[in-house]
CHARMM internal coordinates of N, CA and C (Angstrom, degrees):
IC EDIT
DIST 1 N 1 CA 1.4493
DIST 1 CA 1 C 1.5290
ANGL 1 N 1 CA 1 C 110.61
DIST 1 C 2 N 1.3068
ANGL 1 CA 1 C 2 N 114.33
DIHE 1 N 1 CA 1 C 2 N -53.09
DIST 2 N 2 CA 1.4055
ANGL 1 C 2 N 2 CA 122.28
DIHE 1 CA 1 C 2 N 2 CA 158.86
DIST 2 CA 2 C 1.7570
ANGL 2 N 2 CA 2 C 128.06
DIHE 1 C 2 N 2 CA 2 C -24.12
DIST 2 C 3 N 1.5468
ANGL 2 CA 2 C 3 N 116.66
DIHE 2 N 2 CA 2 C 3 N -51.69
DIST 3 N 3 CA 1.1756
ANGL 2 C 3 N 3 CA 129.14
DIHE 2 CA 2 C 3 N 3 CA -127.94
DIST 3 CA 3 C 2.0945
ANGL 3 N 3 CA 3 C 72.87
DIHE 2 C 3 N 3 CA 3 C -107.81
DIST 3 C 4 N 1.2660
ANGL 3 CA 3 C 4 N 123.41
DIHE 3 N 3 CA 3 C 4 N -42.62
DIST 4 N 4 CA 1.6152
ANGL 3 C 4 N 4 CA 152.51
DIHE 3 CA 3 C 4 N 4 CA -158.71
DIST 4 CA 4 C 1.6521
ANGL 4 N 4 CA 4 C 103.94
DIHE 3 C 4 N 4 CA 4 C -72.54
DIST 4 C 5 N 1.3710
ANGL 4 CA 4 C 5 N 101.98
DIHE 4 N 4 CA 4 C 5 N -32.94
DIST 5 N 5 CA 1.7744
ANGL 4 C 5 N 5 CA 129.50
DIHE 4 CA 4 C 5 N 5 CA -168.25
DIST 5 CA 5 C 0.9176
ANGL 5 N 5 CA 5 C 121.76
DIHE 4 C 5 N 5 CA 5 C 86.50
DIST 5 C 6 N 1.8507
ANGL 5 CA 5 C 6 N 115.99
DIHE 5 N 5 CA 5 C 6 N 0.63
DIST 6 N 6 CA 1.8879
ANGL 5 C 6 N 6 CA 125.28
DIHE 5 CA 5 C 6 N 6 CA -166.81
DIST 6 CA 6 C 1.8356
ANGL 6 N 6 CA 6 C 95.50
DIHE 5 C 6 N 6 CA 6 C -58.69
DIST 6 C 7 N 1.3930
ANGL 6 CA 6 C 7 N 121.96
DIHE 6 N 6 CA 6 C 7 N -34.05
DIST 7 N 7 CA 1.3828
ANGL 6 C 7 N 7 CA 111.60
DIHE 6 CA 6 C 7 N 7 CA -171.03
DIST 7 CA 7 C 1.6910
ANGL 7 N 7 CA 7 C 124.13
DIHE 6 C 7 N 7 CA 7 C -94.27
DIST 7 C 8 N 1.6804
ANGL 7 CA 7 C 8 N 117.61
DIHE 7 N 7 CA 7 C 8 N 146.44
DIST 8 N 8 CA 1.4141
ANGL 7 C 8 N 8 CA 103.85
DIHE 7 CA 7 C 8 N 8 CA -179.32
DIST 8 CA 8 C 1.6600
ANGL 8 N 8 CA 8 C 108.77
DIHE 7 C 8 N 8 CA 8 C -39.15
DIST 8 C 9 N 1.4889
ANGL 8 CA 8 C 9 N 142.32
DIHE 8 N 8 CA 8 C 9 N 149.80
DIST 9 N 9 CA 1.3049
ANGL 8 C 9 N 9 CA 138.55
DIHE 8 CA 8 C 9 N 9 CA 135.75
DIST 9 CA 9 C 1.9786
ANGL 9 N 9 CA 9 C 103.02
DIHE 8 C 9 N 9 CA 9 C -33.09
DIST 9 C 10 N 0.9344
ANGL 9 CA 9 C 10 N 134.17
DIHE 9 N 9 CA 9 C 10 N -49.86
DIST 10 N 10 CA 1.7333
ANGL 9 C 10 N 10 CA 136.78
DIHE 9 CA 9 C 10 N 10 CA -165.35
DIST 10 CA 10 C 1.5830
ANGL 10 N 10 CA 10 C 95.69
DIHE 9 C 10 N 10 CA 10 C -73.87
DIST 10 C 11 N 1.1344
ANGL 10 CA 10 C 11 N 137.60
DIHE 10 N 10 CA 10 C 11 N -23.82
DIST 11 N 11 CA 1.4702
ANGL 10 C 11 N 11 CA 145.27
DIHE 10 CA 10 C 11 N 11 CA 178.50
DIST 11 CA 11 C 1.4800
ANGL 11 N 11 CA 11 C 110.57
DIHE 10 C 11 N 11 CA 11 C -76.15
DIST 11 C 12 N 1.6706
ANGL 11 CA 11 C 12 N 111.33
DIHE 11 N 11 CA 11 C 12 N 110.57
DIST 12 N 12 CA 1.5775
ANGL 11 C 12 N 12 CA 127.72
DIHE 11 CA 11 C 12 N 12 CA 159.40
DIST 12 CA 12 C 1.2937
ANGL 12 N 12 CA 12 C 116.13
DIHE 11 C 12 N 12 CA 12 C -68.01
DIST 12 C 13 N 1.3519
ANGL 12 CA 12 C 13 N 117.76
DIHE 12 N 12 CA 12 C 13 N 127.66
DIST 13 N 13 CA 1.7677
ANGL 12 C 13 N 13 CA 115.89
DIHE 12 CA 12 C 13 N 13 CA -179.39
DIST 13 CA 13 C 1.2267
ANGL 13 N 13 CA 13 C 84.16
DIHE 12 C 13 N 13 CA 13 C -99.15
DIST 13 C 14 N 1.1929
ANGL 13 CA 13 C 14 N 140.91
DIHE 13 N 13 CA 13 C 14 N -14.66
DIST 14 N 14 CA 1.8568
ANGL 13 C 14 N 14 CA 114.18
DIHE 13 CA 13 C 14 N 14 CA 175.66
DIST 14 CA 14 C 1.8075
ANGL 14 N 14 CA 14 C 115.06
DIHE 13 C 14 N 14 CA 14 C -80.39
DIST 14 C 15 N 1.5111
ANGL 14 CA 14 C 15 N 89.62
DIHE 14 N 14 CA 14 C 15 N -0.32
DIST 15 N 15 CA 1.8949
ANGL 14 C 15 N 15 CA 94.53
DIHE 14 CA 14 C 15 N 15 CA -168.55
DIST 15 CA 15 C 1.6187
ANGL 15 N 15 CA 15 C 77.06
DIHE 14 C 15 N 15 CA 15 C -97.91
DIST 15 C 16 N 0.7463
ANGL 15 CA 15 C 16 N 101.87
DIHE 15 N 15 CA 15 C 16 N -87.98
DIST 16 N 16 CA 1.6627
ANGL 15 C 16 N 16 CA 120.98
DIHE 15 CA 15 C 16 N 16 CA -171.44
DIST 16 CA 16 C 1.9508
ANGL 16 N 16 CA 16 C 96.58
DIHE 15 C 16 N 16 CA 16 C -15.22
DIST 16 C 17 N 1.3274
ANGL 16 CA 16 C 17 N 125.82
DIHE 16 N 16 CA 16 C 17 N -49.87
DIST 17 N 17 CA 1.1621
ANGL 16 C 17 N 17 CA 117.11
DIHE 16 CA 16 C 17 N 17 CA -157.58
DIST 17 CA 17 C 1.8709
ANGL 17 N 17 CA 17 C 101.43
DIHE 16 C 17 N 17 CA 17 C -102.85
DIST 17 C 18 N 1.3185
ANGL 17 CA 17 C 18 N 120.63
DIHE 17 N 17 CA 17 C 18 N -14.17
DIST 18 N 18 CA 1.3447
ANGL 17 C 18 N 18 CA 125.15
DIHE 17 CA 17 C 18 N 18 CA 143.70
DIST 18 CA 18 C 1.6575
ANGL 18 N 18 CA 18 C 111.47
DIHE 17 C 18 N 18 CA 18 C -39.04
DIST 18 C 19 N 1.6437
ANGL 18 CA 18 C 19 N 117.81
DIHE 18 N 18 CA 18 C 19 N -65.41
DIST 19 N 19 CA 1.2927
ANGL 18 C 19 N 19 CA 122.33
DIHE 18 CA 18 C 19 N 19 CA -161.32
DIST 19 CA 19 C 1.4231
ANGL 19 N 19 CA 19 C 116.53
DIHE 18 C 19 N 19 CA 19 C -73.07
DIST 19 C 20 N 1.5649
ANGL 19 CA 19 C 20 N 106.98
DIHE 19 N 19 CA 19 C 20 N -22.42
DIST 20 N 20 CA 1.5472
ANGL 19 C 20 N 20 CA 102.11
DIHE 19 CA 19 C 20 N 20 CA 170.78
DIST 20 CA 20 C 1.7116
ANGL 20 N 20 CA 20 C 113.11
DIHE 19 C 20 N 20 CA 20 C -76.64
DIST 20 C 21 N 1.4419
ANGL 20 CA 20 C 21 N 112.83
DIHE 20 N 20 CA 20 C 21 N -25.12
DIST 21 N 21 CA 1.5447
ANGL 20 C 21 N 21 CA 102.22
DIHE 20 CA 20 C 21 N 21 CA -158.69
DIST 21 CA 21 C 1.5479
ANGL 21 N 21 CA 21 C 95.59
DIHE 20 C 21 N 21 CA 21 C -91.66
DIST 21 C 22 N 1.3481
ANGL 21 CA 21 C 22 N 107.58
DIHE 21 N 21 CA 21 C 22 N -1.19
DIST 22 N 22 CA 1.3989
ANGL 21 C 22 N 22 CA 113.55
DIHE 21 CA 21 C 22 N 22 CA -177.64
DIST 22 CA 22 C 1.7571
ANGL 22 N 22 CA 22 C 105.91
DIHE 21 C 22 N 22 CA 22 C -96.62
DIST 22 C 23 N 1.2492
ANGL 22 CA 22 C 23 N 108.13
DIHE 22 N 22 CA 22 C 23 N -26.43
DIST 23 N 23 CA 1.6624
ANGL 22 C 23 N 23 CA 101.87
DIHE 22 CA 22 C 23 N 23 CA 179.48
DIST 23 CA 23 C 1.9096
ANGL 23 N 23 CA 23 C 102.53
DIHE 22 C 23 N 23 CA 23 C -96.23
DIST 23 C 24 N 1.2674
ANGL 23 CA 23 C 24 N 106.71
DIHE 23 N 23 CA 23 C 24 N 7.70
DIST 24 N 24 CA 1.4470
ANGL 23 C 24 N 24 CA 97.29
DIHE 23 CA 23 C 24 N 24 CA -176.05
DIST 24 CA 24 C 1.7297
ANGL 24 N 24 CA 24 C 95.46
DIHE 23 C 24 N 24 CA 24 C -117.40
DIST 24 C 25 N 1.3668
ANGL 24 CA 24 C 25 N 122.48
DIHE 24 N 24 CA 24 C 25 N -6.86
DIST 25 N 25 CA 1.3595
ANGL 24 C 25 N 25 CA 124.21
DIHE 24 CA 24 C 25 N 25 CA 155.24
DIST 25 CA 25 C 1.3117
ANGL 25 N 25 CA 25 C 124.56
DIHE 24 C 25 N 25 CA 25 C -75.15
DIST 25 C 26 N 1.2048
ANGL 25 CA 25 C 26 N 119.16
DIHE 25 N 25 CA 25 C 26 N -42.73
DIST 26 N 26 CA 1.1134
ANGL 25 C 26 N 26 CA 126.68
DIHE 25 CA 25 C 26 N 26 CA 165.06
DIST 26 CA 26 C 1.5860
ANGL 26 N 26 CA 26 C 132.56
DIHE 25 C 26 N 26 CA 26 C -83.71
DIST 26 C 27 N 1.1777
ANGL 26 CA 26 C 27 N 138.88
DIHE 26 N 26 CA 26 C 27 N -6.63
DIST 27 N 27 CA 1.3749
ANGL 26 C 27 N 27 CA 166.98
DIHE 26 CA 26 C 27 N 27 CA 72.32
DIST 27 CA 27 C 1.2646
ANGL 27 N 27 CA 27 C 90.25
DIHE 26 C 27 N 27 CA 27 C 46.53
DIST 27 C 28 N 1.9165
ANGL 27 CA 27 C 28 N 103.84
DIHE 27 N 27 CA 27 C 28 N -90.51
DIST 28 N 28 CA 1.0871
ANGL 27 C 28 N 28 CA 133.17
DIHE 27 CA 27 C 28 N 28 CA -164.89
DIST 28 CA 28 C 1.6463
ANGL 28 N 28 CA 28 C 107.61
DIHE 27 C 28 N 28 CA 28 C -49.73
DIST 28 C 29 N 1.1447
ANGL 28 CA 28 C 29 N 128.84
DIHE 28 N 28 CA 28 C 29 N -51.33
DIST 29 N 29 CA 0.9656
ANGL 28 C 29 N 29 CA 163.50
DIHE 28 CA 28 C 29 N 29 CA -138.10
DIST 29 CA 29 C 1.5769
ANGL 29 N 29 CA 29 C 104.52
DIHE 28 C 29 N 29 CA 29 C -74.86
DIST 29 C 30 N 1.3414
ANGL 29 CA 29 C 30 N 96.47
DIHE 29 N 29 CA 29 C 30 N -45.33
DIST 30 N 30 CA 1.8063
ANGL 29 C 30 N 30 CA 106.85
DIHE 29 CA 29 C 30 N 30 CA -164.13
DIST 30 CA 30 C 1.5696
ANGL 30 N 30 CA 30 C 83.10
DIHE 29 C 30 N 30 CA 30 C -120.60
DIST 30 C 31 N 1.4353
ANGL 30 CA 30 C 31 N 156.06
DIHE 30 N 30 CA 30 C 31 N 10.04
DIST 31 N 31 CA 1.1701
ANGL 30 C 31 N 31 CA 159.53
DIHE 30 CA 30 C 31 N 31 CA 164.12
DIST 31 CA 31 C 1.7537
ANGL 31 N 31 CA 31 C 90.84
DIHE 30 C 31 N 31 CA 31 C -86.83
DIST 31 C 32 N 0.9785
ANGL 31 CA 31 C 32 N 129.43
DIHE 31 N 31 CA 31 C 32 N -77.04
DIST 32 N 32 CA 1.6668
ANGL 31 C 32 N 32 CA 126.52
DIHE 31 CA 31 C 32 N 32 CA -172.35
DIST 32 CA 32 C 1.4136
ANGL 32 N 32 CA 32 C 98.27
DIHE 31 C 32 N 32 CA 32 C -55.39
DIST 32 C 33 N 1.1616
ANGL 32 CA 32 C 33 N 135.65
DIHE 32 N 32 CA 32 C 33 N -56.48
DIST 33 N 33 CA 1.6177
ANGL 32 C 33 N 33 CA 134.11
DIHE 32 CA 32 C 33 N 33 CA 170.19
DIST 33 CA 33 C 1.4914
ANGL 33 N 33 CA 33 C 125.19
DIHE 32 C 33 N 33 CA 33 C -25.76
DIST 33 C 34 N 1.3371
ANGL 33 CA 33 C 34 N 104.88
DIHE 33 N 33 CA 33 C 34 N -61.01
DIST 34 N 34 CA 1.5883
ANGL 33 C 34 N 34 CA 131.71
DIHE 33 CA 33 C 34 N 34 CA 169.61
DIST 34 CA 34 C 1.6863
ANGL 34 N 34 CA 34 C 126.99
DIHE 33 C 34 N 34 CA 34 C -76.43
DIST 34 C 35 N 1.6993
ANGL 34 CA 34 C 35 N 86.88
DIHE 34 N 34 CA 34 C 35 N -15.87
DIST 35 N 35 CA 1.5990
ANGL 34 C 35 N 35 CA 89.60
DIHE 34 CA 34 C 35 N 35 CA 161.40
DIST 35 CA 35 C 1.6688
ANGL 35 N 35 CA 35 C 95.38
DIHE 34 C 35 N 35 CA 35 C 78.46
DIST 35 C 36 N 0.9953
ANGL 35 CA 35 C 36 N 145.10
DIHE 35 N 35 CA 35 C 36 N 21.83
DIST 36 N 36 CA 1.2495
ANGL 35 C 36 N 36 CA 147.38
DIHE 35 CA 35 C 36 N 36 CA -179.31
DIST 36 CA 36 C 1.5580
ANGL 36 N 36 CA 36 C 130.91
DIHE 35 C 36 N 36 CA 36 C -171.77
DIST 36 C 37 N 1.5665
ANGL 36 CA 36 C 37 N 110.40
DIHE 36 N 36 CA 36 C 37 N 164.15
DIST 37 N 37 CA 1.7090
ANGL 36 C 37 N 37 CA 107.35
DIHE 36 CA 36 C 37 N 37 CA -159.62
DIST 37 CA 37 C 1.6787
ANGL 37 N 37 CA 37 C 108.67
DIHE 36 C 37 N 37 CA 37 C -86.98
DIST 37 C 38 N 1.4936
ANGL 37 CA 37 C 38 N 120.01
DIHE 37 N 37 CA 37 C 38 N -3.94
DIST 38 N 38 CA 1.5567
ANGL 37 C 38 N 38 CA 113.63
DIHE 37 CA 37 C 38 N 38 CA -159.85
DIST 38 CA 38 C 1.5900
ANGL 38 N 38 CA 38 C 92.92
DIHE 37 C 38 N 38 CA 38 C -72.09
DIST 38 C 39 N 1.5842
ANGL 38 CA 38 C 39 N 136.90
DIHE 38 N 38 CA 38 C 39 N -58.87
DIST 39 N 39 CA 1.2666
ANGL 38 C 39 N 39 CA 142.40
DIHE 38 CA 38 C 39 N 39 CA -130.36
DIST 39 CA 39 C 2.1052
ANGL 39 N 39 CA 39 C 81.45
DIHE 38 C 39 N 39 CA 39 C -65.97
DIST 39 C 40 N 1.5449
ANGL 39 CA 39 C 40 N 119.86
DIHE 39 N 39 CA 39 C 40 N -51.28
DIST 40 N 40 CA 1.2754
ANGL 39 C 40 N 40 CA 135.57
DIHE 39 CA 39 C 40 N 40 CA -177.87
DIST 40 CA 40 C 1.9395
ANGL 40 N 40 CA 40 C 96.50
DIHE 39 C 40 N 40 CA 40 C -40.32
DIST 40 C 41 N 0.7231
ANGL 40 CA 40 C 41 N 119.63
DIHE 40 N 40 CA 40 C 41 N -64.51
DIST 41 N 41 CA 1.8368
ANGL 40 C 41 N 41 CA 130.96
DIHE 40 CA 40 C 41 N 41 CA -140.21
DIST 41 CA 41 C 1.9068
ANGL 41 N 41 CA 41 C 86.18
DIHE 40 C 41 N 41 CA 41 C -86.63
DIST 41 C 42 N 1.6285
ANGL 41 CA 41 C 42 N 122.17
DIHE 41 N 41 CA 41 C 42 N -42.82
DIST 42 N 42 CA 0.6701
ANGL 41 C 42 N 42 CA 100.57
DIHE 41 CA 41 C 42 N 42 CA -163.62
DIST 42 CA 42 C 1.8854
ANGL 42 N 42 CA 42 C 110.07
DIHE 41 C 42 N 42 CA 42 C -88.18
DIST 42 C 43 N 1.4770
ANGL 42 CA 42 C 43 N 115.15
DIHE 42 N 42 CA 42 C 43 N -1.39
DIST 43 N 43 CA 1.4992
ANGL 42 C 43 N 43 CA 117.83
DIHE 42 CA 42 C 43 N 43 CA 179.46
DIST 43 CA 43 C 1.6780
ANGL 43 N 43 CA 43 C 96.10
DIHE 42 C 43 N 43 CA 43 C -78.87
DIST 43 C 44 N 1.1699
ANGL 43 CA 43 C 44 N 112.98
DIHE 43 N 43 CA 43 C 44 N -38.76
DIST 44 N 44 CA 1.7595
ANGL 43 C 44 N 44 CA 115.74
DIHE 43 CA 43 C 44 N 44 CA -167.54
DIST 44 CA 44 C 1.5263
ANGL 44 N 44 CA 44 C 106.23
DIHE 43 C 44 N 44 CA 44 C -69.95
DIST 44 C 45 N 1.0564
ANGL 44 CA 44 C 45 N 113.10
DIHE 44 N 44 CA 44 C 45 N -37.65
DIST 45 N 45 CA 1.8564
ANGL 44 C 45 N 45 CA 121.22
DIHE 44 CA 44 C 45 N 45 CA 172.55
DIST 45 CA 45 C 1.4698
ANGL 45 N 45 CA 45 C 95.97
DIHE 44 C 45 N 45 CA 45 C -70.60
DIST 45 C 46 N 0.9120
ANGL 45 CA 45 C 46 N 130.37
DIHE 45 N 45 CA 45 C 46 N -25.50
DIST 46 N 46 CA 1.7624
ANGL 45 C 46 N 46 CA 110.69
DIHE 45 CA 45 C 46 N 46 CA 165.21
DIST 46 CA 46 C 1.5999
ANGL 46 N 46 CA 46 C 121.86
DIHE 45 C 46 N 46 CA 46 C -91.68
DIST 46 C 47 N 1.0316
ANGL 46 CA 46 C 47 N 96.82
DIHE 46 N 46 CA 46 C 47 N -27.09
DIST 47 N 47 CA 1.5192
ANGL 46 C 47 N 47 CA 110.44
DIHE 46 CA 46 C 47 N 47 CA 172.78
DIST 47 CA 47 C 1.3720
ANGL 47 N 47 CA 47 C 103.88
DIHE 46 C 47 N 47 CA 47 C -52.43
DIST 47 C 48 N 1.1161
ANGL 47 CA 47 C 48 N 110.32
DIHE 47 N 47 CA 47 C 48 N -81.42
DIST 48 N 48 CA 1.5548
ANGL 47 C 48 N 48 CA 120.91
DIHE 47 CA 47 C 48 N 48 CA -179.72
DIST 48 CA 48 C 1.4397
ANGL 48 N 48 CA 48 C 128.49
DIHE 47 C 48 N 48 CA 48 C -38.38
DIST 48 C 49 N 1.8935
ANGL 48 CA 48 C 49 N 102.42
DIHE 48 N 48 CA 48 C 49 N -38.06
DIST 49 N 49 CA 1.4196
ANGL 48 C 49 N 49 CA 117.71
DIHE 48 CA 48 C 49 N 49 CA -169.93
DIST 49 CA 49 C 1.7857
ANGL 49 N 49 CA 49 C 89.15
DIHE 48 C 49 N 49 CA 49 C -76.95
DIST 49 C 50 N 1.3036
ANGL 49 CA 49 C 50 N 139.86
DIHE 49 N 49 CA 49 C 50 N -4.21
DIST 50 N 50 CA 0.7021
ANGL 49 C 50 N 50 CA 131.64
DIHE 49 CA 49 C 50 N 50 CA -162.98
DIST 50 CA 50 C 2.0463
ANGL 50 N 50 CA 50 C 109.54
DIHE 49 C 50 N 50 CA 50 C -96.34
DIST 50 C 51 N 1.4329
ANGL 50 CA 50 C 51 N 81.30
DIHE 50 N 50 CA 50 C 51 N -54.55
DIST 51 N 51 CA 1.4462
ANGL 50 C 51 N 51 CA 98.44
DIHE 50 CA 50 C 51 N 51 CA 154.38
DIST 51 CA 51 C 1.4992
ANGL 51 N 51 CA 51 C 115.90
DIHE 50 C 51 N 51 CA 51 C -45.02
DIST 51 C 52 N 1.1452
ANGL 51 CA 51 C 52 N 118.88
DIHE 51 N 51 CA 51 C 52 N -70.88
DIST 52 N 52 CA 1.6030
ANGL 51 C 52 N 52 CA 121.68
DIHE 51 CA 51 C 52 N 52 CA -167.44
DIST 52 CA 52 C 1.6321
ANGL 52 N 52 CA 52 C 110.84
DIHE 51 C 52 N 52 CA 52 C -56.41
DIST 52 C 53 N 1.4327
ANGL 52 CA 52 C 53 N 94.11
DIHE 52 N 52 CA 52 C 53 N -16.85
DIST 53 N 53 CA 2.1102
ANGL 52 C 53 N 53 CA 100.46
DIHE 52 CA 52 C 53 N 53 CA -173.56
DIST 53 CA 53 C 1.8150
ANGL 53 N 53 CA 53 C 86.03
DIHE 52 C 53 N 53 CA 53 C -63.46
DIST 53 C 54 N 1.2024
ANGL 53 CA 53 C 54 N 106.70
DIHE 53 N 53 CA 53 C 54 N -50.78
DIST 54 N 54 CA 1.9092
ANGL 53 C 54 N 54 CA 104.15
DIHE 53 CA 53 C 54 N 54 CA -173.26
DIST 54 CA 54 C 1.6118
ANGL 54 N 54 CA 54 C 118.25
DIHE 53 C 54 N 54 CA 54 C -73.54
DIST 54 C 55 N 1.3643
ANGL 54 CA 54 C 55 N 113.64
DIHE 54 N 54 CA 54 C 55 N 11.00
DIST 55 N 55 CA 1.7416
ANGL 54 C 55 N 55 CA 95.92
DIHE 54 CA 54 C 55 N 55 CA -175.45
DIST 55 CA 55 C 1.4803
ANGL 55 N 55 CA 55 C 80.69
DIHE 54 C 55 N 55 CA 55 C -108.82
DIST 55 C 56 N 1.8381
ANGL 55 CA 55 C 56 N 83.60
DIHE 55 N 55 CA 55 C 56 N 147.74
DIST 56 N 56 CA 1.8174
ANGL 55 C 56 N 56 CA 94.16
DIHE 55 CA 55 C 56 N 56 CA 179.44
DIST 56 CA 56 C 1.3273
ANGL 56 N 56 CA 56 C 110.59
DIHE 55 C 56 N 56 CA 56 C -89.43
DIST 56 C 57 N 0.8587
ANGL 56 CA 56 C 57 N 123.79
DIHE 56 N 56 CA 56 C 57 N -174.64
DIST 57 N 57 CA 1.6770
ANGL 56 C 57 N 57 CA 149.38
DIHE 56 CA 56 C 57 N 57 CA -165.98
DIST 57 CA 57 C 1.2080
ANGL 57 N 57 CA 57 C 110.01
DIHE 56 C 57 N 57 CA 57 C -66.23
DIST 57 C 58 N 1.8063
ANGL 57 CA 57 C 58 N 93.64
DIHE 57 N 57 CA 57 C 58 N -65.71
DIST 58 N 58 CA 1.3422
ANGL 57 C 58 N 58 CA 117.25
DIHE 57 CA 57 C 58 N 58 CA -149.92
DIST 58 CA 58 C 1.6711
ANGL 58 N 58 CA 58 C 99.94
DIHE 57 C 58 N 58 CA 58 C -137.78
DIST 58 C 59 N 1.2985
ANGL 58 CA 58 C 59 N 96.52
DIHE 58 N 58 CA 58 C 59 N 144.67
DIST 59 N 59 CA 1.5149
ANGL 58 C 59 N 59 CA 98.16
DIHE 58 CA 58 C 59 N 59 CA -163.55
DIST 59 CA 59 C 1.6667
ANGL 59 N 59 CA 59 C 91.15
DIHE 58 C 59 N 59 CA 59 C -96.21
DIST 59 C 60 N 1.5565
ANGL 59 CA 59 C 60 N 107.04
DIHE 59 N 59 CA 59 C 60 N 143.02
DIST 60 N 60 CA 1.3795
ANGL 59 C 60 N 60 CA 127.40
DIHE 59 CA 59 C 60 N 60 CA 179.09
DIST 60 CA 60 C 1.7849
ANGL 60 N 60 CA 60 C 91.56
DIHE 59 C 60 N 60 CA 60 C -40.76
DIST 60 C 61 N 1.6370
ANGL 60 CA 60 C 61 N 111.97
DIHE 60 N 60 CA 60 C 61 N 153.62
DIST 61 N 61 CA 1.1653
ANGL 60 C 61 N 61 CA 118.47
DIHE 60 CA 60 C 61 N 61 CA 144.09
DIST 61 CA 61 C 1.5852
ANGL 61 N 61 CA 61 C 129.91
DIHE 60 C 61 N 61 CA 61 C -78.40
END
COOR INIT
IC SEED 1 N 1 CA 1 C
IC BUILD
């Protein structure tokens, strides 16, 4: 996404891809705990929304 221009230049893909494998571990985590899929769906919808806060609009010219 970086390399394409889809991502801010100020946006880390090693942070960014830390925080997803970390909200989809833990997701997981308290989803088998709780016996159910919401705690999962609802860490990954932030994960992502987190991601999507950094992709730009408009691709550089």
């Amino acid at each position: 996404m970086r390399e394409s221009g889809e991502l801010d230049p100020g946006a880390d893909p090693r942070e960014l891809s830390v925080a997803v494998i970390a909200a989809l571990q833990g997701g997981y985590l308290l989803a088998e705990t709780m016996q159910g899929e919401r705690p999962l769906m609802v860490a990954l919808d932030m994960a992502l929304g987190q991601v999507k806060g950094h992709v730009r609009t408009c691709a550089p010219a």
